[in-house]
C-alpha positions as CSV (number, residue, x, y, z in Angstrom):
1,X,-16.3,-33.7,19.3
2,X,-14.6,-30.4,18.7
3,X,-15.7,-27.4,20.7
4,X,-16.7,-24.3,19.0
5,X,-13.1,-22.3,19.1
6,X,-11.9,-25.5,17.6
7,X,-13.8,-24.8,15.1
8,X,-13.1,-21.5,14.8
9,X,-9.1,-22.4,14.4
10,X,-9.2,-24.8,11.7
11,X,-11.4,-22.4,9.7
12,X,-9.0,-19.4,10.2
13,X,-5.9,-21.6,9.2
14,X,-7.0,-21.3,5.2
15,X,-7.2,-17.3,5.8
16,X,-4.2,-16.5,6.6
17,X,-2.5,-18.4,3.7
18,X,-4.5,-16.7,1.5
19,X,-3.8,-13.2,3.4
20,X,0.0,-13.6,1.9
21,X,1.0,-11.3,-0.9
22,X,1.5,-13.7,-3.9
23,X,4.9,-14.1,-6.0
24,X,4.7,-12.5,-9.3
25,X,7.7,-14.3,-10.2
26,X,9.7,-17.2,-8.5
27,X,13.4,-17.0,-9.0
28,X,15.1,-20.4,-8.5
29,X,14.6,-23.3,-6.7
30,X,16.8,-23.3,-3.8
31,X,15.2,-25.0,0.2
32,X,14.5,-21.4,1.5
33,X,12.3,-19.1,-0.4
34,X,13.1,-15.0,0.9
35,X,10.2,-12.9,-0.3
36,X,11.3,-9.6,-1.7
37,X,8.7,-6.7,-2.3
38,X,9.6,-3.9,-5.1
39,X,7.7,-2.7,-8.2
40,X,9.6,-1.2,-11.3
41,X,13.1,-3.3,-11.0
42,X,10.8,-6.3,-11.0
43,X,9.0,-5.5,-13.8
44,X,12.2,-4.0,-16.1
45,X,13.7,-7.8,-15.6
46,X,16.5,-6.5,-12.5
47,X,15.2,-8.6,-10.0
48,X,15.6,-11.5,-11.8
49,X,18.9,-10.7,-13.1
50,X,20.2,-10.4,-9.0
51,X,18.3,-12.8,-7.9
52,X,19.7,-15.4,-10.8
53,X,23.1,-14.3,-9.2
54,X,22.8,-14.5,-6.2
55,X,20.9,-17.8,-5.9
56,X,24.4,-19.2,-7.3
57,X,26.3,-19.0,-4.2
58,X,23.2,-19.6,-2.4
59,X,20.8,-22.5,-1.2
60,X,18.0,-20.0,-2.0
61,X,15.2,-19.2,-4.2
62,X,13.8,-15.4,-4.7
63,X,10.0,-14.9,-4.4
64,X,9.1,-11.2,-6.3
65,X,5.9,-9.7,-4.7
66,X,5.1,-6.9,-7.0
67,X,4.1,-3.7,-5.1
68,X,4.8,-0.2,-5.4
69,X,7.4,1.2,-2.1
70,X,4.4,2.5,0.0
71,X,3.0,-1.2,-0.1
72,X,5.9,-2.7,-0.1
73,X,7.2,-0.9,3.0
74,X,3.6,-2.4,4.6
75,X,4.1,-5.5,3.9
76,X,7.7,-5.8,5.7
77,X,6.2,-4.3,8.6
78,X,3.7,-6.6,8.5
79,X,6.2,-9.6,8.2
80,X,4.7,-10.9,4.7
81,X,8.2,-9.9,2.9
82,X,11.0,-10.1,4.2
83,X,13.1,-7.4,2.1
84,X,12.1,-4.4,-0.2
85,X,14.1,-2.0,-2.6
86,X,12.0,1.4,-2.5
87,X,12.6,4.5,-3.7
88,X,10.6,6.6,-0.3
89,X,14.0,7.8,1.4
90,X,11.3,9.6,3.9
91,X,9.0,6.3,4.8
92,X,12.1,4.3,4.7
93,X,13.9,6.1,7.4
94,X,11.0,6.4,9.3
95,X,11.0,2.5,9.3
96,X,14.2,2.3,10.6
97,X,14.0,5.0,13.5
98,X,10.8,2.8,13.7
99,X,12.7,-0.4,14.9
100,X,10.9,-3.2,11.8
101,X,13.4,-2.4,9.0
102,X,17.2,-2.9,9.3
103,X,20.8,-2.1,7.4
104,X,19.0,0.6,4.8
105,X,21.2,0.7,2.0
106,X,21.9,2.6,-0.9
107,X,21.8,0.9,-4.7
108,X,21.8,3.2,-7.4
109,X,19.2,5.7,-8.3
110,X,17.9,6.6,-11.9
111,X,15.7,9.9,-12.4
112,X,11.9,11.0,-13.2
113,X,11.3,12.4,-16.1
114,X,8.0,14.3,-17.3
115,X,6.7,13.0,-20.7
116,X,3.9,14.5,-22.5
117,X,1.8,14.9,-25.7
118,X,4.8,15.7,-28.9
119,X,2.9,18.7,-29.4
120,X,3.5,19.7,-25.7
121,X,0.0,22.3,-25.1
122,X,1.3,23.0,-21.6
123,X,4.5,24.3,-22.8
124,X,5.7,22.3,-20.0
125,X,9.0,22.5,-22.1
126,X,9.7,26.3,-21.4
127,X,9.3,25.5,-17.5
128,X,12.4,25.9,-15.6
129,X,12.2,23.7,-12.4
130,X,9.6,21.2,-12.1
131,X,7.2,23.2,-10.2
132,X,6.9,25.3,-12.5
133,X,5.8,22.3,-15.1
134,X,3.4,21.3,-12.7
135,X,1.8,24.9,-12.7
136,X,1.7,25.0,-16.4
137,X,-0.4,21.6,-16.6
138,X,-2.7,23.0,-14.0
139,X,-3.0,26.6,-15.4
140,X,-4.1,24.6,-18.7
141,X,-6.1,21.8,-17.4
142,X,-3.8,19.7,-19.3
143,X,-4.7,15.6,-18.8
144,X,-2.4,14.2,-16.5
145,X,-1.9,10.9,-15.1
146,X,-1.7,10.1,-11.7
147,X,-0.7,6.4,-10.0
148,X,-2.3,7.8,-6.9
149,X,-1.2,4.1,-5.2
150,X,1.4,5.6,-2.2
151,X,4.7,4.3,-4.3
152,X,7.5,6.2,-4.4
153,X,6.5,7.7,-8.0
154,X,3.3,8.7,-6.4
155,X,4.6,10.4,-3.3
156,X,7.2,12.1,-5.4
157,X,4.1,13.3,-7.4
158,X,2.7,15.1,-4.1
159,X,5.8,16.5,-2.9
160,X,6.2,18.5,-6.3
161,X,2.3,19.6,-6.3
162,X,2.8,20.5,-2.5
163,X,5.7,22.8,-3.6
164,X,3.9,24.2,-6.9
165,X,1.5,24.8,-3.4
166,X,-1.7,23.1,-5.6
167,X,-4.2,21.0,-4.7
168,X,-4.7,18.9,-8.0
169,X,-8.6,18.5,-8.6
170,X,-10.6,18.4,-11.5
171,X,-11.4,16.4,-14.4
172,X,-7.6,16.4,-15.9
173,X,-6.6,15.1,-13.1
174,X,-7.1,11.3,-13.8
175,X,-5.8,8.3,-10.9
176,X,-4.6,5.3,-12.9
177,X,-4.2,3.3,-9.3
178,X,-1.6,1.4,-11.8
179,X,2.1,0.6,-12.1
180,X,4.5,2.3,-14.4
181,X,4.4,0.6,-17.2
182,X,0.8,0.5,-17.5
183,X,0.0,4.1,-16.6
184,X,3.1,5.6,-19.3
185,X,1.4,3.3,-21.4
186,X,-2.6,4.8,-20.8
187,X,-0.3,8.3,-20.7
188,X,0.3,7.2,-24.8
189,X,-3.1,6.4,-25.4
190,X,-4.7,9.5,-23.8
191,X,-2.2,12.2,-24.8
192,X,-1.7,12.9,-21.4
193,X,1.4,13.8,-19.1
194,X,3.0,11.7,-16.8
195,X,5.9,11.9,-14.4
196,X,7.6,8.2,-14.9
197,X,11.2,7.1,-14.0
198,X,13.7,7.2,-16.5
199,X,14.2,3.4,-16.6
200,X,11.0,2.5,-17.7
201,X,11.3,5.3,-20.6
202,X,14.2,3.9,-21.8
203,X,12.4,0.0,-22.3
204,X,9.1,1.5,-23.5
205,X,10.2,4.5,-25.6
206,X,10.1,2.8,-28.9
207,X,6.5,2.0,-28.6
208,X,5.3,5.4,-27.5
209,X,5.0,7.4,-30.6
210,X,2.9,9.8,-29.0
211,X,4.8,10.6,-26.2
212,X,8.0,12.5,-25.6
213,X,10.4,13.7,-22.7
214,X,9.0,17.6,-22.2
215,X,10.8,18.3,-19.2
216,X,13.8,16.3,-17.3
217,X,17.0,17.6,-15.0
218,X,15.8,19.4,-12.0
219,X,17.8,18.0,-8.7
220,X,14.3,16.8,-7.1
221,X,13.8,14.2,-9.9
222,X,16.9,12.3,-8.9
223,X,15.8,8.8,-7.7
224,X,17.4,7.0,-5.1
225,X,16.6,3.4,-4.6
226,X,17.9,1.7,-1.2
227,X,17.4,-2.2,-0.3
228,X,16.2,-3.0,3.7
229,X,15.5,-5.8,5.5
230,X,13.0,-6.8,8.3
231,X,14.0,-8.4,11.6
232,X,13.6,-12.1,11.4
233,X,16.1,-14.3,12.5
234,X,15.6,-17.6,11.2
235,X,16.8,-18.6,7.5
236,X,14.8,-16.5,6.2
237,X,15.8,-13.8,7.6
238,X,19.5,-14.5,7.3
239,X,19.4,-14.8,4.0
240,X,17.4,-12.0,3.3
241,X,20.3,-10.0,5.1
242,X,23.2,-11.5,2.8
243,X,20.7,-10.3,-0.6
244,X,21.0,-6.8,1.0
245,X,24.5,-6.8,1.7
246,X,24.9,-8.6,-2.2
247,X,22.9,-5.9,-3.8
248,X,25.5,-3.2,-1.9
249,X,28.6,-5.1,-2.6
250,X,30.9,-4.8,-5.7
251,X,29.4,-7.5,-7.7
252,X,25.8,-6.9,-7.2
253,X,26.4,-3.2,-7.9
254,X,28.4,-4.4,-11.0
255,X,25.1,-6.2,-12.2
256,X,22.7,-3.6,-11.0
257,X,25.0,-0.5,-12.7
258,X,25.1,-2.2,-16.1
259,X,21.4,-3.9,-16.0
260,X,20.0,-3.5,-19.3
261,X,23.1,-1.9,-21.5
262,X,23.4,-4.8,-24.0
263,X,19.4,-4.9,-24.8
264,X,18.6,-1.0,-24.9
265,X,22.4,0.5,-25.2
266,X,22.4,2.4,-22.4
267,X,21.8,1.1,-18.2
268,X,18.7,1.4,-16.6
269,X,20.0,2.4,-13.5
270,X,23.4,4.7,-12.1
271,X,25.0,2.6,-9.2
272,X,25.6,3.9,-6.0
273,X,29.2,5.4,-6.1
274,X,27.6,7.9,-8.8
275,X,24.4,8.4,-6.8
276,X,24.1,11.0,-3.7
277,X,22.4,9.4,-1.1
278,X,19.2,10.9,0.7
């Protein structure tokens, strides 16, 4: 008969399978699965496309959790992924003055830009630095679109209010808790603004009539993305190691630098030797 922390044992087992971030995507079909946390290169199709690379040369197969970099720097610490590309150079640092994230290394970047309503009622397009945008919206009550989910996009939000030195409130100021994609999207719908990357723009432009690029170029909006590892040893581990070093070598930056010319005419994303690292 089994005794009561038996018991307790075999009903726990079920939990912590289901406690695992699930794959969005599976990417080949190799013995050892490396679990890889990032949100907008997953969803533009870039994840795929190095991952479909990479599992080439490699006895691997590439599961995509889908998570923004505030998340997805969780769930390394935690141990549920075993690699990330973010775009959080302060979180990701921390991390690895931290001791749970390893080899922190530079991809590429692309850049935020802040789309709005054609008609543009915030003049956010006579703003000269970024700030200043963000004062405009606020001065005006403007609708604007927050992710509010801790990614990267959502922590670059704060910085700019926190410099603007305003403490965003009201009914204009609406939390999607969404991704990208979906909140440029609501950002169409509602004639609101939104700060997106420049990436996602570029695949969704054509569909956003309602929507334009009001203001774009200050240095702060540059977007550095950077690939890091955890610390586990086994083949797992190792391998998630080699996909960092692939996405900073010569031919996964040669893939990552062009991603996306030959369907939208232009890359998604600028490769490291033209990105300053941060």
């Amino acid at each position: 008969m089994l005794k009561l922390n038996q018991w307790l044992m075999i009903a726990l087992i079920p939990s912590f399978g289901l406690s695992a971030a699930p794959c969005k995507q599976v990417y080949g079909d190799g013995a050892t699965e490396v679990r890889l946390a990032t949100g907008s290169p997953g969803e533009l199709g870039a994840v795929k496309a190095l991952a479909d690379a990479f599992n080439q040369d490699h006895d691997s197969r590439i599961c995509w959790v889908k998570a923004g970099s505030g998340k997805s720097l969780k769930l390394l610490k935690q141990g549920e992924v075993d690699l990330v590309m973010v775009h959080a150079p302060a979180a990701e640092k921390a991390a690895v003055k931290e001791g749970w994230a390893k080899d922190r290394t530079l991809i590429g970047s692309n850049e935020f830009y802040f789309v709005g309503p054609v008609n543009d009622p915030a003049k956010v397009h006579q703003a000269n630095t970024i700030a200043e945008a963000y004062q405009r919206i606020a001065d005006t009550q403007s609708r604007f679109l927050s992710r509010g989910d801790n990614s990267g996009t959502h922590k670059k939000e704060l910085m700019i209010w926190s410099k603007a030195d305003i403490a965003p409130k009201g009914d204009w100021y609406v939390t999607t808790k969404s991704f990208m994609r979906a909140t440029l999207r609501q950002a169409n719908r509602e004639q609101g603004y939104f700060m997106t990357d420049s990436s996602t723009w570029i695949t969704e432009k054509a569909k956003l009539t309602d929507l334009k690029v009001q203001f774009q170029g200050d240095p702060i909006l540059v977007n550095t993305y950077h690939a890091l590892h955890g610390n586990k040893h086994d083949a797992k581990g190792k391998l998630a190691e080699s996909f960092v070093h692939y996405l900073g070598s010569d031919k996964g930056q040669q893939l990552f630098s062009s991603y996306g010319d030959k369907e939208y005419g232009q890359p998604l994303y600028t490769g490291a030797a033209n990105t300053q690292d941060h």
